[in-house]
N, C-alpha and C positions, 0 to 999 in steps of 0.2 A: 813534237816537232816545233822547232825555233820560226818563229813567223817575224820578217823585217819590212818595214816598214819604210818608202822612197814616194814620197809627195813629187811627182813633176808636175811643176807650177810654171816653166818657161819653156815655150813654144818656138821655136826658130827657122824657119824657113830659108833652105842654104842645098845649094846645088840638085836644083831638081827634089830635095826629099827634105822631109820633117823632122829636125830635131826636137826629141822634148830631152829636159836637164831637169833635175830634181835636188832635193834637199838630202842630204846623206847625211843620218847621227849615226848608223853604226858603221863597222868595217865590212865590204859589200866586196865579195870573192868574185869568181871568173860566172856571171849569172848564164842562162841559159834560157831561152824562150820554151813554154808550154803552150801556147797558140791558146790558153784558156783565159776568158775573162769572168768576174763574178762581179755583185753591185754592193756595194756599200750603202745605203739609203742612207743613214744617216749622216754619212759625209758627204751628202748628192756625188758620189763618183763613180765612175767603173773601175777594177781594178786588175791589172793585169798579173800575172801570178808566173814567176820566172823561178827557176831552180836554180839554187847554187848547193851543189852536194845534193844532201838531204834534206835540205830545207827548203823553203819558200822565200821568196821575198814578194812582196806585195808593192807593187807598184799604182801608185794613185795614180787615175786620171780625173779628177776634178773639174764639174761641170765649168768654168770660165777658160778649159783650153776645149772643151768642144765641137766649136766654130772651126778653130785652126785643124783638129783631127777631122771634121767635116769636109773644108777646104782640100786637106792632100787627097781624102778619099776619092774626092771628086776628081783630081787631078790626076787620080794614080800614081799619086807618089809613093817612097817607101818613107812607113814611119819608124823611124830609131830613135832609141833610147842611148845617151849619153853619161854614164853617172862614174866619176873618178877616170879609170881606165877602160870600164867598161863602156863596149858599143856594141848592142843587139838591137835588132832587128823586129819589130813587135809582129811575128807572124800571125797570121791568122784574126790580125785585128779586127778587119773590115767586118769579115764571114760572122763574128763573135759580135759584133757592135749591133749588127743589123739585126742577129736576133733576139739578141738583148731588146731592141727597142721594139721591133713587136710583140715579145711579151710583156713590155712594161706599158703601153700604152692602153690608157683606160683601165689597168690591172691595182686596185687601190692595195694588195697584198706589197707592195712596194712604198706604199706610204704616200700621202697626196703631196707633200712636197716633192718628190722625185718624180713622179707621172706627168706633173705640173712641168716642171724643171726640161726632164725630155721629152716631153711633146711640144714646148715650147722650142726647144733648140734644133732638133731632129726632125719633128714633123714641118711644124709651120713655120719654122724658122726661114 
């Protein structure tokens, strides 16, 4: 299975909901939301994992947009992904985010940079 790769690195806040837009090296089909996240430790990010066909594509979230996905949360806004033509919907972010950070806090199997990283942003932030 072909794994691709989409860095969003810019956050936009635009009618009520969260755009984030990312960096695009390959050519990224009709993507599909899987409502699943997984962690990257060594990129400090979460990553959200969308299908296009049979494949995957991995979408970074990168701890310095954080804050902003912390903010819609709060707000209730919908967060979308923007990349080329596509625009999906990041379901299941929130539910996925939250448990993410309770098992990563104080959990060094995650690496103390990342523990560090989201207990700074998430917890005490």
């Amino acid at each position: 299975m072909i794994r691709k790769k989409v860095w969003l690195n810019q956050a936009i806040e635009m009618n009520s909901e969260l755009i984030l837009k990312g960096e695009q090296t390959d050519e990224i089909g009709k993507l599909e939301p899987t409502g699943q996240v997984i962690v990257d430790s060594e990129e400090l990010s979460f990553v959200y994992l969308a299908e296009e066909k049979s494949e995957y594509t991995y979408l970074y979230l990168p701890d310095f947009i954080w804050p902003e996905l912390i903010e819609a949360m709060k707000k209730n806004q919908k967060i979308n992904v923007h990349i080329g033509e596509n625009k999906m919907e990041l379901k299941q972010l929130e539910e996925e985010l939250n448990d993410l950070v309770l098992n990563i806090e104080g959990n060094s199997n995650y690496g103390d940079a990342m523990v560090e990283k989201v207990e700074s942003i998430f917890i005490k932030g």
